[in-house]
C-alpha positions in Angstrom: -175.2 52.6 59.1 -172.0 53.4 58.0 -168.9 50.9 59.8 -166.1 52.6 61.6 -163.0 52.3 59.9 -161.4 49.6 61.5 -164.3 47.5 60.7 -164.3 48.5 57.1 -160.8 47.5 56.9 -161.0 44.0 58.5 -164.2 43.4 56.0 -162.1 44.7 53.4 -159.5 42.4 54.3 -161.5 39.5 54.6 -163.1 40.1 51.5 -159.5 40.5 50.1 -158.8 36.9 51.8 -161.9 35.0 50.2 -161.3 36.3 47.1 -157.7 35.2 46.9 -158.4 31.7 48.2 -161.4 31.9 45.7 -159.1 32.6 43.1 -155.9 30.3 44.0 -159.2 27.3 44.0 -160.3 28.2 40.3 -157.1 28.4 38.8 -156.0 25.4 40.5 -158.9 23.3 39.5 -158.4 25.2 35.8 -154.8 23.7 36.3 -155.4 20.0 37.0 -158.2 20.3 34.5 -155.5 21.0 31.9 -153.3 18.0 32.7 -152.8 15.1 30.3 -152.4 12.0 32.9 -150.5 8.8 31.8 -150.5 5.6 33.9 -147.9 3.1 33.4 -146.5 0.4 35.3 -146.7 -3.1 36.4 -149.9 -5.1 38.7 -149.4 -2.8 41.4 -150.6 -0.1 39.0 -153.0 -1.7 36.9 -155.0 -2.6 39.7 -154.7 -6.7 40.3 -156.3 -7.7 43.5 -158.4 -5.0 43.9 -161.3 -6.6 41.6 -163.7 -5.0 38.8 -161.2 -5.1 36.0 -162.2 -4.0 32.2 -162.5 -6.4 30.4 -161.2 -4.8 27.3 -157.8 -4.6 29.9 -157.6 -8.5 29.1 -154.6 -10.2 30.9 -153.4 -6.8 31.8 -156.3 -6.8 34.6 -157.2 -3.1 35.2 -158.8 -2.0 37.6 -161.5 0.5 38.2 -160.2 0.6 41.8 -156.6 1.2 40.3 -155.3 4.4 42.0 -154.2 5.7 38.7 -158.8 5.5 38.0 -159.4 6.5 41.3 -157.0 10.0 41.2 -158.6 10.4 37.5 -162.5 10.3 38.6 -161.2 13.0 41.3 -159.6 15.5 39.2 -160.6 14.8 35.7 -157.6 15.5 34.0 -158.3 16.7 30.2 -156.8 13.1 29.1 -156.0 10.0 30.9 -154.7 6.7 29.1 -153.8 3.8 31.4 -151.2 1.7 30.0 -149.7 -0.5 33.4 -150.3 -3.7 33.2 -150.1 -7.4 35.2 -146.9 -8.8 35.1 -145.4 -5.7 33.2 -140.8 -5.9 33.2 -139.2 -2.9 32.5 -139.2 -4.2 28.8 -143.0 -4.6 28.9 -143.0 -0.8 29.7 -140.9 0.3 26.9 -142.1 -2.1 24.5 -146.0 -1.7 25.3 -147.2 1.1 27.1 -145.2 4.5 26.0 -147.8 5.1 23.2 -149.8 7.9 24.7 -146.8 9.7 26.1 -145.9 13.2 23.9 -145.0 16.4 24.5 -147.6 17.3 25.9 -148.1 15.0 28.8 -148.0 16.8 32.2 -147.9 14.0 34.8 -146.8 10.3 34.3 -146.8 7.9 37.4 -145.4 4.5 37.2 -144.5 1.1 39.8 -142.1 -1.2 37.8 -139.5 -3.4 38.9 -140.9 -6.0 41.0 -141.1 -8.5 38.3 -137.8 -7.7 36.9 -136.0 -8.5 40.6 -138.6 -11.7 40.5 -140.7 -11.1 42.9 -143.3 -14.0 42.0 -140.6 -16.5 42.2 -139.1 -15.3 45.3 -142.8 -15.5 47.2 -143.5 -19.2 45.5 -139.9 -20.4 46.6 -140.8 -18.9 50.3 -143.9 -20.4 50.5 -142.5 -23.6 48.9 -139.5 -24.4 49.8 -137.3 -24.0 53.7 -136.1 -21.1 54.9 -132.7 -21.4 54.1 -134.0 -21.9 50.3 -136.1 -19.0 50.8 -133.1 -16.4 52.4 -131.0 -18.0 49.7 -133.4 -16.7 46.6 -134.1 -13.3 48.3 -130.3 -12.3 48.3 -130.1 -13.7 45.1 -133.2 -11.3 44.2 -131.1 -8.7 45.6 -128.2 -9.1 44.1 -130.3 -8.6 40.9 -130.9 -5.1 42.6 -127.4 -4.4 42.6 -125.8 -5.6 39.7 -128.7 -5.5 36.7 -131.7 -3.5 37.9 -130.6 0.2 37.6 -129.5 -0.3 34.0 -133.2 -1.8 33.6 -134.8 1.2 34.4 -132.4 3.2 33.2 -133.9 2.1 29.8 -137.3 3.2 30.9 -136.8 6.3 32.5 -134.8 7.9 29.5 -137.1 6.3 27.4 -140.2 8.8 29.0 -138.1 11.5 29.4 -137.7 11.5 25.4 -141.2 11.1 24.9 -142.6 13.3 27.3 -139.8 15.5 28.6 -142.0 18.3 29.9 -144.1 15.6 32.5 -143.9 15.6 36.0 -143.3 11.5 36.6 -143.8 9.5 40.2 -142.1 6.8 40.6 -144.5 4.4 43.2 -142.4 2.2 45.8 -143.7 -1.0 46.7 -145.1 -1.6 50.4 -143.5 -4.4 52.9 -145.6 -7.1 52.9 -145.6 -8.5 56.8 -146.0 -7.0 59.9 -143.7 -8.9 61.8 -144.7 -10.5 65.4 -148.2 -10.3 64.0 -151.2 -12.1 64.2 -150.7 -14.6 61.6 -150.2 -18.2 63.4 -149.1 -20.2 60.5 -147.2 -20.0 57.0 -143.7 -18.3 56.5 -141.8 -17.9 59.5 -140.5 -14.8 61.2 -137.3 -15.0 59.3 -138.9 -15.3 56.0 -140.9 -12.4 56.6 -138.3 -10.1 58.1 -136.0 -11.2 54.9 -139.2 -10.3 52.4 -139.2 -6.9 53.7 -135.8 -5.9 54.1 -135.9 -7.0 50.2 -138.9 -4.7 49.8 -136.9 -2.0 51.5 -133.7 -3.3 49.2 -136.1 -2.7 45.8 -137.7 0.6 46.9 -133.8 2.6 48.2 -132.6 1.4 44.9 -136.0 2.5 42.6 -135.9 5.8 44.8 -132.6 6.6 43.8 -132.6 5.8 40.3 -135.4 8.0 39.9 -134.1 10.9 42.1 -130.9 11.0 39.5 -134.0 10.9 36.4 -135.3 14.1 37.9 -138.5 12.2 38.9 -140.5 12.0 42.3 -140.5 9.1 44.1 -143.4 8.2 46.6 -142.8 5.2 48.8 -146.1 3.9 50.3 -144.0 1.9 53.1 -145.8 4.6 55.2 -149.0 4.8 53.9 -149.6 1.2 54.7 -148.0 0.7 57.9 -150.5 -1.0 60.1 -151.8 -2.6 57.2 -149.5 -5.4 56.0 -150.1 -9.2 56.1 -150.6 -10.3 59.6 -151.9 -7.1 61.5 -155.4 -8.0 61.3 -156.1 -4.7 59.0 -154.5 -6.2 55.8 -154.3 -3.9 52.8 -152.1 -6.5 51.1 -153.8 -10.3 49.8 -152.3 -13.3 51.5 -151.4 -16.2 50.0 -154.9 -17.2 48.1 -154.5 -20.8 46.6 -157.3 -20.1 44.6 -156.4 -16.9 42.9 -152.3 -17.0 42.9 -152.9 -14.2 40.6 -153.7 -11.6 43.3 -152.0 -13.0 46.4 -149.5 -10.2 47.8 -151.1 -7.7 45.8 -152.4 -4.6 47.6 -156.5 -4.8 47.7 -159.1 -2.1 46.7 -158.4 -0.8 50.5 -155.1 -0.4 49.8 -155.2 1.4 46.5 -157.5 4.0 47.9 -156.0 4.0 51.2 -152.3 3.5 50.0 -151.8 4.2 47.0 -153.8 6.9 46.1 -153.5 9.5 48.9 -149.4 8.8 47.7 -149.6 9.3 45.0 -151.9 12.5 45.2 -149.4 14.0 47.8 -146.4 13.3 44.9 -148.7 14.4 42.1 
């Protein structure tokens, strides 16, 4: 039976249509295939507080669960090295993890700066000390910001571009850490937890707009994990864990797949 014309035409067209989307598929498969991935960064990237860390990693504690692992095992890039590491400064980056970076690498993604602004100190004097103490060392943290942070990572932002000037870098925000007028019943008060994340907020607009004058991408996750901070009953973020100071305030394997990862794919 032979199809009227109008028939043949829509078939045609459809054919036309799967074939196209057929074709866009391959090659863009072909194209992530092709990439050569580096992951640098601080805990935040490496992966601390979402568990099941190599051992070869050492003190640098990565993850498996690490969304720079987690966007590799879905896209198998041609090469992957992960470099970020616990407790990684803006130094620590340039000093230690720009080996793999050449010419050739295609995408880069990175979270650095937390540790340079003291973030670990700011938490322990919160947790430690009154509030006014507390306020007190989160301006002082953002005065850090202001004054001695950009030239920081300055320094490491023209230090990949000159080593891998063709990639396509994402700079990762950091997430606020409480949901305020939440569920938690004890610990900091209200004022300490508004104050962390307005310094959150402080790190990330002055992060994003280092890296927008790099050329680079910047992802915030503030979004991704909204719903999810310390004290909504849905944490993606560790509280404070006597036990394992190490990973308090870090997000947990929830919230690198359900965080950072769909950010960072959405940058990438």
């Amino acid at each position: 039976m032979r199809l009227s014309r109008s028939a043949a035409l829509s078939s045609s067209l459809l054919l036309g249509a799967v074939l196209a989307l057929t074709g866009s598929g391959a090659a863009q498969a072909t194209e992530t295939a092709a990439l050569d991935y580096v992951a640098l960064g601080d805990s935040y990237s490496s992966g601390v507080g979402a568990g099941s860390y190599d051992s070869a990693s050492g003190d640098c504690k990565r993850s498996t669960k690490a969304y720079p692992v987690l966007w590799k095992n879905a896209n198998a890039p041609s090469s992957f090295a992960f470099t970020a590491c616990s407790g990684a400064r803006t130094g620590d980056v340039t000093a230690n993890q720009l080996g793999p970076l050449s010419a050739a690498t295609d995408l880069v993604s990175i979270t650095i700066g937390g540790n340079d602004a003291g973030f670990a100190d700011v938490m322990t004097t919160c947790v430690l000390e009154s509030e006014a103490t507390c306020i007190n060392r989160v301006n002082q943290a953002k005065a850090y910001v202001d004054t001695t942070l950009p030239g920081k990572l300055d320094s490491v932002y023209n230090a990949i571009s000159a080593k891998a000037p063709a990639a396509h870098v994402v700079v990762l925000g950091y997430p606020r850490f409480y949901q305020l007028n939440g569920t938690c019943i004890a610990g900091l008060s209200e004022n300490e937890r508004s104050a962390i994340n307005n310094a959150s907020d402080y790190l990330n607009a002055a992060t994003a707009k280092r890296a927008a004058d790099h050329g680079f991408t910047f992802a915030g996750v503030v979004p991704a994990f909204t719903g999810h901070e310390i004290c909504s009953g849905s944490a993606w973020l560790h509280s404070l864990n006597w036990l394992n100071i190490g990973e308090s305030y870090h997000p947990t394997a929830s919230g690198q797949s359900g965080g950072y990862l769909p950010t960072f794919r959405n940058a990438a």
